[in-house]
N, CA, C and O atoms as CSV, one atom per row, in Angstrom:
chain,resi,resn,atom,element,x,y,z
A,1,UNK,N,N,5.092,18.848,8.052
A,1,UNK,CA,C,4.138,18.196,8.913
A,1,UNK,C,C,4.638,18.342,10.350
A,1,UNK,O,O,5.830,18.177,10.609
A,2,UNK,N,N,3.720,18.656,11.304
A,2,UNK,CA,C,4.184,18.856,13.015
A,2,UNK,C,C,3.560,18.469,13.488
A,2,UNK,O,O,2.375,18.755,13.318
A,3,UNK,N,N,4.005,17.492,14.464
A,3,UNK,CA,C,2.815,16.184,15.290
A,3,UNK,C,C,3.978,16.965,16.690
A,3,UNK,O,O,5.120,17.418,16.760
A,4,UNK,N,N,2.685,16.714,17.696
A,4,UNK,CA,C,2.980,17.136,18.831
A,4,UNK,C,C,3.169,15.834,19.529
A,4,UNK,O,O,2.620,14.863,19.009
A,5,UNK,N,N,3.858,15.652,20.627
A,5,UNK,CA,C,4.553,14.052,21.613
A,5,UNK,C,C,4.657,14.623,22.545
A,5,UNK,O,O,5.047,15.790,22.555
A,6,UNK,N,N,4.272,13.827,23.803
A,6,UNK,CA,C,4.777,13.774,25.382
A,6,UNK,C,C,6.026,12.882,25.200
A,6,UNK,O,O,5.914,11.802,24.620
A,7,UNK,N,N,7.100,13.267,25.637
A,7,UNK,CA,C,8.201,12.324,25.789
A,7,UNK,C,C,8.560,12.227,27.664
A,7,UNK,O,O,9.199,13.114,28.230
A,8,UNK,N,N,8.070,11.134,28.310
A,8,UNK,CA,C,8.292,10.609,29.528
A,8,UNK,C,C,9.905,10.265,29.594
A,8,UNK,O,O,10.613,9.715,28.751
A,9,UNK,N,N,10.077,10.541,30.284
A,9,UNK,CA,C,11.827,9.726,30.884
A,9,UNK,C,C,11.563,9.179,32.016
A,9,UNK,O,O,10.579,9.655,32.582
A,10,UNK,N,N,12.166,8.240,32.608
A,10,UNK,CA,C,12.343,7.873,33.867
A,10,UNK,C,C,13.339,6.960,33.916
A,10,UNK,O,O,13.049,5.765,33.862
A,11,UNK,N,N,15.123,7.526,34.065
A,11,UNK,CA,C,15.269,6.583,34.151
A,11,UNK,C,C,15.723,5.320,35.512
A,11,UNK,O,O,16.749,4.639,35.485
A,12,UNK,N,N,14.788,5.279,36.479
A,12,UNK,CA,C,14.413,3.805,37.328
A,12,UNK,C,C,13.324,3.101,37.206
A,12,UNK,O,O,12.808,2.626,38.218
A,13,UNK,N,N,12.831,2.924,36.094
A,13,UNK,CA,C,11.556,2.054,35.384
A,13,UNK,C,C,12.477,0.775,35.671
A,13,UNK,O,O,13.705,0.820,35.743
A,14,UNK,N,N,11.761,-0.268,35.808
A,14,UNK,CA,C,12.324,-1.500,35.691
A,14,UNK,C,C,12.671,-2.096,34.412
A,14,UNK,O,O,13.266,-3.171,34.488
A,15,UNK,N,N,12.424,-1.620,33.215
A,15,UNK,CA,C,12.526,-2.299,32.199
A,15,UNK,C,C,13.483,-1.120,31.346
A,15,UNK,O,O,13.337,-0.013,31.864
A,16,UNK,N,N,14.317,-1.111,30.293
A,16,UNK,CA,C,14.751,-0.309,29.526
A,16,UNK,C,C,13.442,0.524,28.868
A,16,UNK,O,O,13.133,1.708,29.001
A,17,UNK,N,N,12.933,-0.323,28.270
A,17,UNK,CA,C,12.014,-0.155,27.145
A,17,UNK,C,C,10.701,1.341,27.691
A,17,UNK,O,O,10.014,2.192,27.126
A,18,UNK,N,N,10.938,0.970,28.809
A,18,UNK,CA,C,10.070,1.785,30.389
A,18,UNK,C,C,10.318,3.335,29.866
A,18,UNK,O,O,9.524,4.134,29.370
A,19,UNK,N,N,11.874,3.461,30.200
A,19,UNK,CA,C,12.269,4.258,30.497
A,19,UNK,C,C,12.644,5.793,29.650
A,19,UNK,O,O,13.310,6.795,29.914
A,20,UNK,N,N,11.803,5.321,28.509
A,20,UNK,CA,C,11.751,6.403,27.018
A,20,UNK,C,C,10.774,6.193,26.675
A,20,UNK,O,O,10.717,5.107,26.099
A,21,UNK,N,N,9.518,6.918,26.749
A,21,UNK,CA,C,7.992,6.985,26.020
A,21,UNK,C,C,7.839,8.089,25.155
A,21,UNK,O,O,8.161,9.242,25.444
A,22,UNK,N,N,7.253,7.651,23.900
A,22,UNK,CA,C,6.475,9.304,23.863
A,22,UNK,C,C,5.428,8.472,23.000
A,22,UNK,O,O,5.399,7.305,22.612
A,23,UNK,N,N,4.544,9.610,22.858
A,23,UNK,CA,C,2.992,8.968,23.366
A,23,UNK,C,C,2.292,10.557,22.616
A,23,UNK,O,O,2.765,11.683,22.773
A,24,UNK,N,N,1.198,10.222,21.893
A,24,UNK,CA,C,0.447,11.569,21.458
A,24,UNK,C,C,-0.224,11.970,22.728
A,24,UNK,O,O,-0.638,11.199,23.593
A,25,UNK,N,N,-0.292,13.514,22.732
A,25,UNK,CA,C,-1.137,14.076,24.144
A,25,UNK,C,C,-2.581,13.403,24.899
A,25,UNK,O,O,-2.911,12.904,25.975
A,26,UNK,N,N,-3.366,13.861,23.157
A,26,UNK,CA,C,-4.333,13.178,24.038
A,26,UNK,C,C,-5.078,11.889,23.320
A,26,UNK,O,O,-6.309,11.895,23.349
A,27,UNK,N,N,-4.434,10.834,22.708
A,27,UNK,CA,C,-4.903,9.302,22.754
A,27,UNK,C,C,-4.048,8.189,22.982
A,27,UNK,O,O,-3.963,7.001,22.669
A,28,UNK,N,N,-3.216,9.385,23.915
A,28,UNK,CA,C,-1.864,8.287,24.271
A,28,UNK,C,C,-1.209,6.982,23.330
A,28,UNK,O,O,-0.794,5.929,23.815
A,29,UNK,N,N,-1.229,7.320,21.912
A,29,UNK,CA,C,-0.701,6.383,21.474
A,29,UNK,C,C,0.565,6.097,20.549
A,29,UNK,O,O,0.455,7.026,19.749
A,30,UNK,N,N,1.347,5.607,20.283
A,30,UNK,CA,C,2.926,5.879,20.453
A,30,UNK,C,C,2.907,6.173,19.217
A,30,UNK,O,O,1.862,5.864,18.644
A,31,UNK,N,N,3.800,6.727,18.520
A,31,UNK,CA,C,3.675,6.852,17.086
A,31,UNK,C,C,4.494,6.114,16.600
A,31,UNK,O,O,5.521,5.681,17.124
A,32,UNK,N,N,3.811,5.807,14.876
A,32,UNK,CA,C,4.560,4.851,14.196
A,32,UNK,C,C,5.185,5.838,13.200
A,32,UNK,O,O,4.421,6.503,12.500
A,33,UNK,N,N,6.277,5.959,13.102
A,33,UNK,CA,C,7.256,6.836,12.103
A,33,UNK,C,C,7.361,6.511,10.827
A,33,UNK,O,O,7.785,7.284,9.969
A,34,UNK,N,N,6.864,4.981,10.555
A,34,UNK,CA,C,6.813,4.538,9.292
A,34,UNK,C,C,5.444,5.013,8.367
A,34,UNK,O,O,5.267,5.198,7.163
A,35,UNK,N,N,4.801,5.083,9.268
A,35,UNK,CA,C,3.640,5.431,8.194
A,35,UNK,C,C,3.015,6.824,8.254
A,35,UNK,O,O,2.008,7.246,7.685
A,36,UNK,N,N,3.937,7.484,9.157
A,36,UNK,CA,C,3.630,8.916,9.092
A,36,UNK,C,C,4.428,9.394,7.718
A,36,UNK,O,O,4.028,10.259,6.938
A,37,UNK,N,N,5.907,8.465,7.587
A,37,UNK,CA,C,6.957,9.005,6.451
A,37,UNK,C,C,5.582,8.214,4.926
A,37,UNK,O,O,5.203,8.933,4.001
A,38,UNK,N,N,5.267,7.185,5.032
A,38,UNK,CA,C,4.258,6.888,4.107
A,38,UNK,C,C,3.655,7.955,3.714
A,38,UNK,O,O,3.675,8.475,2.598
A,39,UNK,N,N,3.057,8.309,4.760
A,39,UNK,CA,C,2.048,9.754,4.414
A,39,UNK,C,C,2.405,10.427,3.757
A,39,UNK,O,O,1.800,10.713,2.723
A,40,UNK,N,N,3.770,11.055,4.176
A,40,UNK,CA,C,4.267,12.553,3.346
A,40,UNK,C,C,4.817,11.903,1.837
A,40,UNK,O,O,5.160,12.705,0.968
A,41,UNK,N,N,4.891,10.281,1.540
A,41,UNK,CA,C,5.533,10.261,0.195
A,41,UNK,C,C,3.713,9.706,-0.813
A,41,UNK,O,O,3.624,9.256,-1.956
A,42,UNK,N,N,2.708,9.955,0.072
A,42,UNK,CA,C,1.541,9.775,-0.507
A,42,UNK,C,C,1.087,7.998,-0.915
A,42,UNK,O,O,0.413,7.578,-1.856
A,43,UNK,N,N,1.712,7.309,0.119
A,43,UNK,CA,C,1.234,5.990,0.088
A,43,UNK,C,C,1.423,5.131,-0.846
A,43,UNK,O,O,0.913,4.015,-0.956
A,44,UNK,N,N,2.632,5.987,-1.953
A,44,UNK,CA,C,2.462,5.015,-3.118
A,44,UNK,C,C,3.681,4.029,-2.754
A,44,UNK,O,O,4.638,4.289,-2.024
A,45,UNK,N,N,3.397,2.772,-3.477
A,45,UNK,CA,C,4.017,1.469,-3.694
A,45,UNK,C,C,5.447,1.714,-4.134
A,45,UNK,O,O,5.719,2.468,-5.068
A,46,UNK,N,N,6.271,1.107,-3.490
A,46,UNK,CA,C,8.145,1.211,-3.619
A,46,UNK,C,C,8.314,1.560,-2.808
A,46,UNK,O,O,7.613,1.908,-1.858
A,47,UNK,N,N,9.523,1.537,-3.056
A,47,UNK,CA,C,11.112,2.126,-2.083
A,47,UNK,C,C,11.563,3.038,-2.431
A,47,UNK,O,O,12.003,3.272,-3.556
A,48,UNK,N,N,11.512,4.080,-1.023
A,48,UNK,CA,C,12.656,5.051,-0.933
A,48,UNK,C,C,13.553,5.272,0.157
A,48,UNK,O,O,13.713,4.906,1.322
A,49,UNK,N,N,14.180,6.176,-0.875
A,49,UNK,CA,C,15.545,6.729,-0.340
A,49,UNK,C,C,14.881,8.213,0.873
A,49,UNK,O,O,14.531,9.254,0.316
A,50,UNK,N,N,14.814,8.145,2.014
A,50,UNK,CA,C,14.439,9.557,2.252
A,50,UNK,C,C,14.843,10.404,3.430
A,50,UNK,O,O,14.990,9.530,4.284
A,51,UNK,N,N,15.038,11.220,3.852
A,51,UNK,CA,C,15.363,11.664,5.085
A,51,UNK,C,C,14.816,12.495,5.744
A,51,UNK,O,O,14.430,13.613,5.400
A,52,UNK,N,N,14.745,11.906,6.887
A,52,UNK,CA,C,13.908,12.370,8.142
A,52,UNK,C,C,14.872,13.551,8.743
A,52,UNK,O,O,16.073,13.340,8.910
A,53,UNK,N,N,14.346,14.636,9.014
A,53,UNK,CA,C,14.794,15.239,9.740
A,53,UNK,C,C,13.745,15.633,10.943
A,53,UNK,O,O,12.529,15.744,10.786
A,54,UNK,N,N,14.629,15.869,12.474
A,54,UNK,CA,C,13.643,15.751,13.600
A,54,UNK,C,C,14.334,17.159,14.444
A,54,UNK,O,O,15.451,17.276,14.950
A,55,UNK,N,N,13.423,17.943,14.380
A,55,UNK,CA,C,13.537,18.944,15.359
A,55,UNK,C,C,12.941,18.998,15.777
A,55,UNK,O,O,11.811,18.998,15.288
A,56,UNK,N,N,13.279,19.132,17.607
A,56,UNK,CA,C,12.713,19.063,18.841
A,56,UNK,C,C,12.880,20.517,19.430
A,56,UNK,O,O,13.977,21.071,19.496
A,57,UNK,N,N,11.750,21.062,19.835
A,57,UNK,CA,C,11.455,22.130,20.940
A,57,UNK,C,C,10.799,22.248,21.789
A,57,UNK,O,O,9.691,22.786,21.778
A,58,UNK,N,N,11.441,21.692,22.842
A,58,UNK,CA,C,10.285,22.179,24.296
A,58,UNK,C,C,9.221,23.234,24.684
A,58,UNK,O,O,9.361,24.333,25.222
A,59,UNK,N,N,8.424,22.762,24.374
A,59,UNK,CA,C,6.863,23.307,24.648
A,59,UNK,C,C,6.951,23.993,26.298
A,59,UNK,O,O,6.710,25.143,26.664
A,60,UNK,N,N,7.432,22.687,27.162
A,60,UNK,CA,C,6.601,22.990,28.297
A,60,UNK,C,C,7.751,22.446,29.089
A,60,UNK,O,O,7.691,22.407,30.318
């Protein structure tokens, strides 16, 4: 699965939280990692064990 992110930096934001965004391109909205990993285990009920792996490549 490959989801595309704007990742903003800035860091003199006034707040920590400021200062690391990422945000989908275009409905600006932050992603939730939990239920994207839901997705790929098909929504079913329990607990797992699973691992995320995250590779990043600059687009732009």
């Amino acid at each position: 699965m490959i989801k595309h992110y704007i990742l903003s930096i800035n860091p003199n934001a006034e707040y920590e939280w400021e200062q690391r965004i990422l945000r989908h391109p275009i409905t600006a909205e932050r992603p939730d990692f939990a239920s994207l990993i839901a997705q790929a285990v098909g929504d079913e009920a329990g607990s797992y064990l699973v691992e995320v792996n995250i590779e990043v490549n600059l687009l732009a």
